[in-house]
DRENKOL-568507 format. One record per residue (C-alpha): residue in three letters; y, z, x. Coordinates in steps of 0.02 Angstrom, whole numbers, plus 50000, padded with zeros to 5 digits. Each point is the difference from the previous one (the first is absolute). Layout:
! DRENKOL-568507
  aa     y     z     x
 ALA     Y     Z     X
...
This chain:
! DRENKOL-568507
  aa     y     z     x
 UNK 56189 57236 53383
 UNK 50171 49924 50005
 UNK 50031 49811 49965
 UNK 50019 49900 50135
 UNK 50055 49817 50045
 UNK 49850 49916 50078
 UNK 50034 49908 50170
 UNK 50008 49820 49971
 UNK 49867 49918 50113
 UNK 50079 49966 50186
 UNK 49935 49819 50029
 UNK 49946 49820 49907
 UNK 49845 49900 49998
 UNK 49989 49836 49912
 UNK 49847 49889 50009
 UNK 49953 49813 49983
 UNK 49870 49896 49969
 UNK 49934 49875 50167
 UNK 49925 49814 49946
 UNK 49886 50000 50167
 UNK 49925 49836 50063
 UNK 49828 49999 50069
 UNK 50056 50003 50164
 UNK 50138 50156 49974
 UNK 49862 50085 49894
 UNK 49902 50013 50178
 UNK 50103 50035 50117
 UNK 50066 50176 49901
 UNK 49823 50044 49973
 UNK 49975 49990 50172
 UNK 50147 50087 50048
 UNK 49982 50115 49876
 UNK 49818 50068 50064
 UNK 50049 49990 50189
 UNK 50142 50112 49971
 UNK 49889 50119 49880
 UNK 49865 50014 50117
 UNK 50152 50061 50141
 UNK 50096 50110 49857
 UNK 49815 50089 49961
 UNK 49971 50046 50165
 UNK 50172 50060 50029
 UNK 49965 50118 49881
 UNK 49842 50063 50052
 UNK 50090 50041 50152
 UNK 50143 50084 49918
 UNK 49875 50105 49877
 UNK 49915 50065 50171
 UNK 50160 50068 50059
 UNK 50005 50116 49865
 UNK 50157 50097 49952
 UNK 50096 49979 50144
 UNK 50203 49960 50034
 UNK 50080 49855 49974
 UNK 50033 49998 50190
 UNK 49816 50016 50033
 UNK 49942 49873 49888
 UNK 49995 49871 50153
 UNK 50078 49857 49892
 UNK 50083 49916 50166
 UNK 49820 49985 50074
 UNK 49931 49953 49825
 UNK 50110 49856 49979
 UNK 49982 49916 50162
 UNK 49830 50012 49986
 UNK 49999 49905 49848
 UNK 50152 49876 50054
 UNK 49888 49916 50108
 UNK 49875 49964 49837
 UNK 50138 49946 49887
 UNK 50200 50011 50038
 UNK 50092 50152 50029
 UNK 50095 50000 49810
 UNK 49819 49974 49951
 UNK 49956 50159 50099
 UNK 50158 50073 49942
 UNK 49951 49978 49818
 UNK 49829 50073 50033
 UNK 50056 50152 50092
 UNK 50114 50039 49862
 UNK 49873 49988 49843
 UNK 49878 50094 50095
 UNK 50118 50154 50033
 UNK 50034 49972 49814
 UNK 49812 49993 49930
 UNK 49966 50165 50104
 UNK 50157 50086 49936
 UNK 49931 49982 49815
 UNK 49835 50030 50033
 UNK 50087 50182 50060
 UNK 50086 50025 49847
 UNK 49845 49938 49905
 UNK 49907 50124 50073
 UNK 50121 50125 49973
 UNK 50009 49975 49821
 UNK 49807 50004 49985
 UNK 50000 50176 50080
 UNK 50127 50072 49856
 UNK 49908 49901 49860
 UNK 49830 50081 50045
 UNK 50083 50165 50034
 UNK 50069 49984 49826
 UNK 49834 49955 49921
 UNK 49932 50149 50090
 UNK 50118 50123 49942
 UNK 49974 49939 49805
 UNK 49834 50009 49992
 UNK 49998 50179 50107
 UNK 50122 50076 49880
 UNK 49872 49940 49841
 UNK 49845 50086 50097
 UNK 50093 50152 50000
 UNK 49996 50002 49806
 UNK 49844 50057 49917
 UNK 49929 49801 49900
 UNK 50037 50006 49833
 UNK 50163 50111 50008
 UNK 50194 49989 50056
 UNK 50110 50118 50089
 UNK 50194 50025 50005
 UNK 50082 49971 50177
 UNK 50173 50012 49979
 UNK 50080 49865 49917
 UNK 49837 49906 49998
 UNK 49812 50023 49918
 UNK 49862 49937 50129
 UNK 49857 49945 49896
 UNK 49814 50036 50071
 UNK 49878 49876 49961
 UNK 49887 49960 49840
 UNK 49850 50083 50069
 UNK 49896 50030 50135
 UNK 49926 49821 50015
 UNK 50171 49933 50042
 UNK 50066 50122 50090
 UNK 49834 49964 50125
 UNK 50062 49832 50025
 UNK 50163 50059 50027
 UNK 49946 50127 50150
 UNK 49908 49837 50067
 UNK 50166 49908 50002
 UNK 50084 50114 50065
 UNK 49880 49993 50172
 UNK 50013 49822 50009
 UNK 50197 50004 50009
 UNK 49995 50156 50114
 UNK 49909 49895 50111
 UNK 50101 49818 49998
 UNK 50151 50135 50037
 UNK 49937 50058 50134
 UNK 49947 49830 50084
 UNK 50180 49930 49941
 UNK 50081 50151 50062
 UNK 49914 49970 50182
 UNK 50037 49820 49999
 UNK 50176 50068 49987
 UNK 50001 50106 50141
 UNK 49923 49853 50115
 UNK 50133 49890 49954
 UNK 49863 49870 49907
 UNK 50020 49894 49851
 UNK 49890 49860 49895
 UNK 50095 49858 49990
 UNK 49881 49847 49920
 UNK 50096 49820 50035
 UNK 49998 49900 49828
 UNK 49951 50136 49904
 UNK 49866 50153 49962
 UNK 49966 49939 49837
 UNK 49958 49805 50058
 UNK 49899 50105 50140
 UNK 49894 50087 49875
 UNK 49971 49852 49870
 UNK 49920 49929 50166
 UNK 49852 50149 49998
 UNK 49984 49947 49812
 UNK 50026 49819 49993
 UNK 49837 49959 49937
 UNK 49992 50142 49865
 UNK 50177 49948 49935
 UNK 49965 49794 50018
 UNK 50011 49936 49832
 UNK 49850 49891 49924
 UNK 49821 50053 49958
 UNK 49908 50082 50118
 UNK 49920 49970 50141
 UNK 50117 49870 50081
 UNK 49948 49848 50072
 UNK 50026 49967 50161
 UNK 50147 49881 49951
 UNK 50094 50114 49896
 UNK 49975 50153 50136
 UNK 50063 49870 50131
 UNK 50168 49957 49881
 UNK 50039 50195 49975
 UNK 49974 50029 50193
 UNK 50141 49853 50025
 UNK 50115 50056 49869
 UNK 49992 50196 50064
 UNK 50032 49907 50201
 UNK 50132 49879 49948
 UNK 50100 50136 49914
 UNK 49981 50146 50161
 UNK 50041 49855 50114
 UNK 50162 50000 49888
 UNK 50048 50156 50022
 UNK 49960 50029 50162
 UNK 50102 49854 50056
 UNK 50165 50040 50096
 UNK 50174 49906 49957
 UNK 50126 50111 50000
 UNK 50169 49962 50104
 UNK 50153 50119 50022
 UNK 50142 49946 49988
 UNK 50129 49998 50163
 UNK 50197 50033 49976
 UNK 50088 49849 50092
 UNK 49844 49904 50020
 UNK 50022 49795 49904
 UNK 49963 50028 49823
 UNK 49974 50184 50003
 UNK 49823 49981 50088
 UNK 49950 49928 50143
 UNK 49796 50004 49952
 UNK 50026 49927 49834
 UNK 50140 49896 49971
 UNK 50073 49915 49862
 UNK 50137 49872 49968
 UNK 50109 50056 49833
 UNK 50034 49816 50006
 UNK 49826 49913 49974
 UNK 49890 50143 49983
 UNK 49907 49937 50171
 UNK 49882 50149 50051
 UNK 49978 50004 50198
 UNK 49837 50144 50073
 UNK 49993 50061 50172
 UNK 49838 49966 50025
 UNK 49879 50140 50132
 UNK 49983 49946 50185
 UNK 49787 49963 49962
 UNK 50054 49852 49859
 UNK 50168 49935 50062
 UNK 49875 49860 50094
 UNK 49914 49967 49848
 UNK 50137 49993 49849
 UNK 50174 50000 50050
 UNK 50095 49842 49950
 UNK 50173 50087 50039
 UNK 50104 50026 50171
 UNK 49948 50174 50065
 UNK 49855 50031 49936
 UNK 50038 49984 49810
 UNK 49925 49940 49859
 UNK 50113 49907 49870
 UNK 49907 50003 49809
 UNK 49973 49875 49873
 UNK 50073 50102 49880
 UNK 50181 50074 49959
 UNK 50057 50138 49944
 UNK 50106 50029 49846
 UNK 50060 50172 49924
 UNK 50046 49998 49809
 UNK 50009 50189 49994
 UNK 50149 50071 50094
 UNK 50020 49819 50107
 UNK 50183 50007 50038
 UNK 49994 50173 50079
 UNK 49863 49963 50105
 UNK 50085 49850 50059
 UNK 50149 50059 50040
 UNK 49912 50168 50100
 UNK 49915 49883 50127
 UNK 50133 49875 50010
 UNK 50103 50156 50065
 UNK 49827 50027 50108
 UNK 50006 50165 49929
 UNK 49788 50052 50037
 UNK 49896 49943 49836
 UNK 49780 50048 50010
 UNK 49899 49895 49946
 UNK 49820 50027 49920
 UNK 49874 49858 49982
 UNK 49831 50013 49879
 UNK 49871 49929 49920
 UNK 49925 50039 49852
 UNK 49816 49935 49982
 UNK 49989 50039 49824
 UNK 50121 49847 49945
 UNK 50008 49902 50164
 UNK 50179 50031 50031
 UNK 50098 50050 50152
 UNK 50154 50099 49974
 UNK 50155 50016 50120
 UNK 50113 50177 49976
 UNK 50167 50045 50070
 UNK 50082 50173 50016
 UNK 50133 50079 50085
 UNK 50104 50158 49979
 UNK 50142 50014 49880
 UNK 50086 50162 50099
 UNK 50048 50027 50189
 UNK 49883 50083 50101
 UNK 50054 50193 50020
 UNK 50120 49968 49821
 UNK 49958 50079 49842
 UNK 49969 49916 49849
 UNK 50159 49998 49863
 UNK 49950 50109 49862
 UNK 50140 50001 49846
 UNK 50018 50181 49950
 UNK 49921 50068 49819
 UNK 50171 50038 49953
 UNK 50046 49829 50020
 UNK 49845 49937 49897
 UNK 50022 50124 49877
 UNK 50173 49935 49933
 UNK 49897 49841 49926
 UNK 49838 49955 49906
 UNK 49834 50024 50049
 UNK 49847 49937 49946
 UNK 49842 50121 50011
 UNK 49845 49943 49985
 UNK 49831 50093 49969
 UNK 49849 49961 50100
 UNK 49835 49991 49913
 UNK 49807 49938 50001
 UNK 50034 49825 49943
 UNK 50158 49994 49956
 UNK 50209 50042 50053
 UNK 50119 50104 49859
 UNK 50184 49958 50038
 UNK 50162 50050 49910
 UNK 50184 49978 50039
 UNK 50112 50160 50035
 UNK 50169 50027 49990
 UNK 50111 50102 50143
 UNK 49975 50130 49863
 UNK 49801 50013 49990
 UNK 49999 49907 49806
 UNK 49878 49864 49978
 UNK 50083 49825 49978
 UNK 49933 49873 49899
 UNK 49812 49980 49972
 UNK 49853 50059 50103
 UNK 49884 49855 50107
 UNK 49810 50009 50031
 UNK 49977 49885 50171
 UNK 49792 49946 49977
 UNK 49918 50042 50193
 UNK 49798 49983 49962
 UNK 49953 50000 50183
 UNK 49818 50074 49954
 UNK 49845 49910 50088
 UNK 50118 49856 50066
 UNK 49996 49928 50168
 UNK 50150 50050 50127
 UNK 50113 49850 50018
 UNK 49977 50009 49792
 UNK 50068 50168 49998
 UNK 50118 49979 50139
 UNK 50071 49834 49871
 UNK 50012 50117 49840
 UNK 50069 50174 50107
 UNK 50158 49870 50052
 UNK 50007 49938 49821
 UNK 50020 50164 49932
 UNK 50121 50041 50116
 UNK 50091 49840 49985
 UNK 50008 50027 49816
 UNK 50098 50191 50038
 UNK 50122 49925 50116
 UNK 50041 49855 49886
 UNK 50033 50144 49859
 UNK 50103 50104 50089
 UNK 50111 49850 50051
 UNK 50027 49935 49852
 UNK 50049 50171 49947
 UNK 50099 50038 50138
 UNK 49927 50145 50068
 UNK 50002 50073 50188
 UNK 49851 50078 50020
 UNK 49804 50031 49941
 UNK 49947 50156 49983
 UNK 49813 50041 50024
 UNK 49870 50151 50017
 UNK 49959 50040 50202
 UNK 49818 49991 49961
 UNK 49882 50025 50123
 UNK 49802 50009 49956
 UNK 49959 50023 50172
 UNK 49945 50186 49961
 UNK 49916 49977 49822
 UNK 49892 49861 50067
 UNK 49929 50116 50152
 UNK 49979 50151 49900
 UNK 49962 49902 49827
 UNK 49825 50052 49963
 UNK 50060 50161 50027
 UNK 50179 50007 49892
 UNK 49985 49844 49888
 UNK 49856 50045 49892
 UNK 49823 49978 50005
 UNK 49861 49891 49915
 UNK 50041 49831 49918
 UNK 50171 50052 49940
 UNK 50067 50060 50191
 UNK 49914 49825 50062
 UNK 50099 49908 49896
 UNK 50191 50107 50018
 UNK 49949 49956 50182
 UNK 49972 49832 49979
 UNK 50169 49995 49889
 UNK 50085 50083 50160
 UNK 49927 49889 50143
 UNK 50039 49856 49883
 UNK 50196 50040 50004
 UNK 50077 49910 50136
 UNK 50137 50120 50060
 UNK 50013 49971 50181
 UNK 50004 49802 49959
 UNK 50116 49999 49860
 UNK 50120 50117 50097
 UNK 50005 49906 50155
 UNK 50020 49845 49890
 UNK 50133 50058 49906
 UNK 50098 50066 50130
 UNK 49991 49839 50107
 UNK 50035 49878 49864
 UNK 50144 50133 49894
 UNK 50097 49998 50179
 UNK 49987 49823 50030
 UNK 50060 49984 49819
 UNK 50146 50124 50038
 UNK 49954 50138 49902
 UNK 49933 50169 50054
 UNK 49833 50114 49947
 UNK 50022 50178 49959
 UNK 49810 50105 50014
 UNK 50016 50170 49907
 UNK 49878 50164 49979
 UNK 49848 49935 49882
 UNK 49982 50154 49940
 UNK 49996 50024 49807
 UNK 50058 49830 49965
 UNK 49885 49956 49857
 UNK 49991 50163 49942
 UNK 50171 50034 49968
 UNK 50041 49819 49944
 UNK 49867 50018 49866
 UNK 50069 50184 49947
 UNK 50192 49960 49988
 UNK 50008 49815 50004
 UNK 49874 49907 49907
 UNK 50044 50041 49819
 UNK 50187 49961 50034
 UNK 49972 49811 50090
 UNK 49889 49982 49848
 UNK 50133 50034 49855
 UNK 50113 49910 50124
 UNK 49904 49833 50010
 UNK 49920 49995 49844
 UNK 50094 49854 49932
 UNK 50078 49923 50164
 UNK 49842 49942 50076
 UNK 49826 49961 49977
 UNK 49935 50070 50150
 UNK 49921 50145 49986
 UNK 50029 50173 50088
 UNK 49904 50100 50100
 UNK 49971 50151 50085
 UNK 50026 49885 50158
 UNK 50193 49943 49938
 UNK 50038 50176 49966
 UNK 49924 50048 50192
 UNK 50091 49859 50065
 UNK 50184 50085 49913
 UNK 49934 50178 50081
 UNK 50000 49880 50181
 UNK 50163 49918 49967
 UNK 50087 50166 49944
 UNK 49942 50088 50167
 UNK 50064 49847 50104
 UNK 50167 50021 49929
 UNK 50005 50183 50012
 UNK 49993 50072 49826
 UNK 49859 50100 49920
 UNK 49849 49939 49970
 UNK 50010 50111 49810
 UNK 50102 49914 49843
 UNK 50146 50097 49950
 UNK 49981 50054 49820
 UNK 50088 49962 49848
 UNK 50137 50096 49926
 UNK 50123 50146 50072
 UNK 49979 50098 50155
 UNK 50042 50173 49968
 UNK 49895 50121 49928
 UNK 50028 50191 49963
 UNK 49856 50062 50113
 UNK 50113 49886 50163
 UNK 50175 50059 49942
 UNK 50098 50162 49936
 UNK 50021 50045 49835
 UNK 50160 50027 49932
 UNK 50087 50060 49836
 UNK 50038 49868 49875
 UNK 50133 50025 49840
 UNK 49954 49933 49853
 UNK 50076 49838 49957
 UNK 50077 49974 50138
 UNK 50012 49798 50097
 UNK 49909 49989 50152
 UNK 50076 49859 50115
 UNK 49838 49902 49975
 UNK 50019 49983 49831
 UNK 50169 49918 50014
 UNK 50040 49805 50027
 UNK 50171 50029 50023
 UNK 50123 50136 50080
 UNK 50002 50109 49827
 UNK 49881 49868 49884
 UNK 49836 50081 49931
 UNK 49861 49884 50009
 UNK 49982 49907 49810
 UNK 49811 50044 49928
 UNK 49864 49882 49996
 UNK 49845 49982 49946
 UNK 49934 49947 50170
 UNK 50064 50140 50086
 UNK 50008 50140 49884
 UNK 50138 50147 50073
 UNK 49965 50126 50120
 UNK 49921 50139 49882
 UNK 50076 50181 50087
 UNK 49829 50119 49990
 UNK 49996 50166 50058
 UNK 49911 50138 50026
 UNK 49975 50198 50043
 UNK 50005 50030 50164
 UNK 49851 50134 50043
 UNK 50092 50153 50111
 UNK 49906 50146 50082
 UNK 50121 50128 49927
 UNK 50137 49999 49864
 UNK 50024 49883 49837
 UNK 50140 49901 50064
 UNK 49966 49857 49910
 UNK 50012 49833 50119
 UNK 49977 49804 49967
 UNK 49888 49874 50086
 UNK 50046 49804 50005
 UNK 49849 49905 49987
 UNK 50044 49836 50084
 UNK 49890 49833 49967
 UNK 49872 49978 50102
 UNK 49911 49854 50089
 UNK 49863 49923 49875
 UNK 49837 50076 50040
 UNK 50093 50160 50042
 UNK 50042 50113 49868
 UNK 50026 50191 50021
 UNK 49846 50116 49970
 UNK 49996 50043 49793
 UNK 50041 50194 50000
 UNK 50116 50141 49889
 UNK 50157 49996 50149
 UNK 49986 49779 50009
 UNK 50044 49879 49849
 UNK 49961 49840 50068
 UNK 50144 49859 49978
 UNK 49986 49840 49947
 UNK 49945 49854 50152
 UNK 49970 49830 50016
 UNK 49836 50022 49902
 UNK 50094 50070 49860
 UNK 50108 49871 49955
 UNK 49846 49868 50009
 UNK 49902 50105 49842
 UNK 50191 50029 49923
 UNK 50006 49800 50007
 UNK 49813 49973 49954
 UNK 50025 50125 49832
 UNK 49967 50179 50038
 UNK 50154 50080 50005
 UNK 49916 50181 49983
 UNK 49902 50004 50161
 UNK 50174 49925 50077
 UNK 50077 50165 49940
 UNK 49900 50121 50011
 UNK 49895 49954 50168
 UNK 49850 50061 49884
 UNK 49864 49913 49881
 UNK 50059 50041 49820
């Protein structure tokens, strides 16, 4: 796979923090489930229609229907999410067919091989299983995926999909609320009564409906949600059913207690809707810490326009930084245009193990926070990263990651790695920073770092740093070196040529070779740390005749020294010289143990 520049994300979202009253507090909750209760039966209706057109998808009819029930932006906004919800559910589904097909195909090919043994296919070796036991269980796997294939495969061809609003897994904890309540067992009828309240207050939440889009010429950039860059004043456009009950504005609006205020990004926003370019807005709650939370996006390119991608010839002619992405943990260096470390390596902490998700959400923009600010101060143009995708190894794992406790836990290490997160993060806060990422072919990478650049950043940083480095720096040089275009490999010490690469020719005996001079007609003065050119030859070995010829032996490469035989005298090398300095002049000479 070629590097590439990843596409820098096409849109913004910010978010803020809402101080509710009481009084505010009710009326969104209110709003909130009116408009979920419409926006869930919207979709019902749209998951009925199956696969159909976008022209048959009755929208028109949908949204009047539901104007009447709440406004028709309201209806608008509906419409719109439900097309969307139905469109991944497709693709969901989609994916879900090739995973199990996958699956199916791994654990097929391992069946075919007798348990206990291995066969060569190709390039590859499929391994049967460790006996008969397992490969039992394996046959009944394989019958229970044949079989969710073939019922995903027909909901396919009917058009269906299983969208759950707020969530399968909060869905699921419901069937097990009582097994999974914490506290001794059994529960009173208190306790049961407070887990009931907690699991309802938080599916309220996120079946609740606030979601405005935003309207190009409209005051503010939204007509349904407005908000004065001046004072922060928040105005709602409140459904036709509670206008009676809780407007306090002209027009059937409700004016909040609170303001808003963006830290984050604040002077954009503000000048985009006083423009009235079209700005959506996104209100939630979050039971968990009693907090309601106001976000703001809009799109960063014209609709129809791509998205300005600087060229990798462009990035190339400046620093990089690549980084490394591991279980636990980020490896960065700093590369020149040239593909040569810089400076010392970093180790960027990321323990997201067993952590809530707004914790690991916090420490994934840390880390990535902590890259950007290193490659500015730097001055580099772009971060270069592995295009990893676990997608695969986590469908056909059990199948291609090892087996017992030792597969669990490389599983476990590879679920753990966050590389959708971390890549979408980067990308969205590296172009915001104005810098660019660079994803290259994973292949290899630790391998070959550990092979041909380990030992070398070692010697290098011995004595210029205390960090120590790793297989991961050296992987993270292989990533740089591919961003900019060189080889992954380390070029070796010492000269190029070699007799077995170039001709031989006929040499006279004491006669100045233009490498040995440091002037036009000026022989090279000896030294003792770089002894003359020593001329060695030897009979050349003819099929007919006793013409007697002469072979050069040129120096070689260290760790590549002509085979010892009667036609080849080896020459002195690099090697050489270091036992001629260390005191043993003979095997210098001679080549040969005296």
């Amino acid at each position: 796979m070629a590097p590439f520049v990843v596409a820098p994300p096409s849109g913004c979202r910010i978010r803020t923090r809402l101080h509710l009253s009481p009084t505010d507090a009710v009326v969104l909750r209110a709003v909130g489930e009116h408009l979920g209760a419409l926006a869930g039966a919207d979709l019902a209706a749209r998951v009925r229609m199956g696969n159909v057109p976008a022209a048959n998808t009755r929208r028109a009819e949908r949204k009047k229907a539901l104007t009447s029930q709440s406004s028709s932006r309201w209806a608008g906004a509906i419409t719109r999410t439900s097309e969307d919800q139905y469109q991944l559910g497709r693709r969901a589904l989609n994916a879900r067919i090739g995973s199990l097909r996958r699956a199916i195909s791994a654990i097929e090919a391992r069946l075919a091989v007798p348990p206990g043994t291995s066969v060569r296919r190709g390039r590859k070796t499929v391994r049967g299983y460790a006996d008969h036991a397992e490969r039992r269980a394996k046959q009944q796997r394989l019958q229970i995926l044949k079989g969710d294939l073939r019922q995903a495969v027909r909901e396919r061809d009917r058009g269906r999909v299983r969208v759950t609003r707020g969530g399968r897994r909060l869905l699921n904890s419901r069937h097990h609320l009582y097994d999974n309540a914490p506290g001794p067992k059994p529960l009173s009828e208190a306790a049961w009564q407070a887990e009931l309240g907690g699991w309802d207050e938080e599916w309220s939440a996120r079946w609740m409906f606030l979601t405005a889009d935003g309207e190009a010429g409209a005051p503010f950039g939204n007509y349904t949600i407005s908000i004065n860059p001046t004072d922060g004043a928040i105005a709602l456009v409140l459904p036709e059913p509670l206008r009676q009950k809780y407007a306090n504005a002209p027009r059937g609006r409700y004016l909040l207690d609170a303001a808003a205020l963006f830290t984050h990004r604040g002077e954009q926003w503000a000048d985009r809707i006083t423009s009235g370019a079209p700005v959506r807005y996104d209100i939630t709650y979050d039971p968990g810490r009693g907090r309601w939370y106001l976000d703001a996006s809009w799109s960063t390119v014209k609709k129809g326009q791509p998205v300005p991608i600087p060229t990798l010839d462009t990035l190339r002619e400046h620093r990089v930084l690549a980084v490394d992405v591991n279980a636990g943990h980020l490896a960065a260096w700093i590369l020149d245009p040239h593909g040569n470390p810089v400076g010392t390596p970093r180790t960027v902490p990321l323990e997201l193990a067993g952590l809530p998700a707004p914790t690991r959400d916090a420490r994934l923009r840390e880390a990535v926070s902590q890259l950007i600010h290193l490659a500015q101060l730097h001055a580099c143009a772009a971060l270069v990263i592995e295009d990893l995708d676990f997608a695969d190894a986590r469908t056909t794992g059990r199948e291609k990651l090892g087996r017992g406790r030792r597969g669990k836990t490389f599983r476990r290490t590879v679920a753990g790695i966050p590389t959708a997160k971390f890549r979408d993060r980067l990308t969205g806060m590296a172009h915001h920073a104005g810098l660019s990422v660079i994803a290259v072919d994973p292949a290899y990478t630790s391998k070959w770092g550990a092979q041909h650049w380990l030992n070398p950043l070692k010697e290098q940083t011995s004595t210029s740093t205390t960090t120590t480095v790793t297989g991961h720096h050296a992987a993270a040089v292989v990533v740089g070196r591919r961003g900019l275009g060189c080889t992954a490999r380390r070029r070796k010490d010492g000269p190029r040529q070699t007799p077995a690469t170039h001709a031989v020719g006929r040499v006279e005996v004491g006669a100045v070779r233009p490498e040995d001079r440091t002037g036009p007609a000026v022989p090279a003065a000896p030294s003792h740390r770089s002894p003359g050119r020593m001329e060695r030859t030897a009979p050349v070995r003819t099929t007919r005749g006793t013409t007697p010829g002469v072979r050069q032996t040129r120096t070689r490469p260290p760790g590549k020294h002509p085979p010892h035989g009667p036609t080849t005298v080896r020459g002195p090398s690099i090697h050489d010289q270091q036992l001629e300095l260390f005191g043993m002049p003979e095997t210098a000479e001679t080549g040969q143990s005296t």
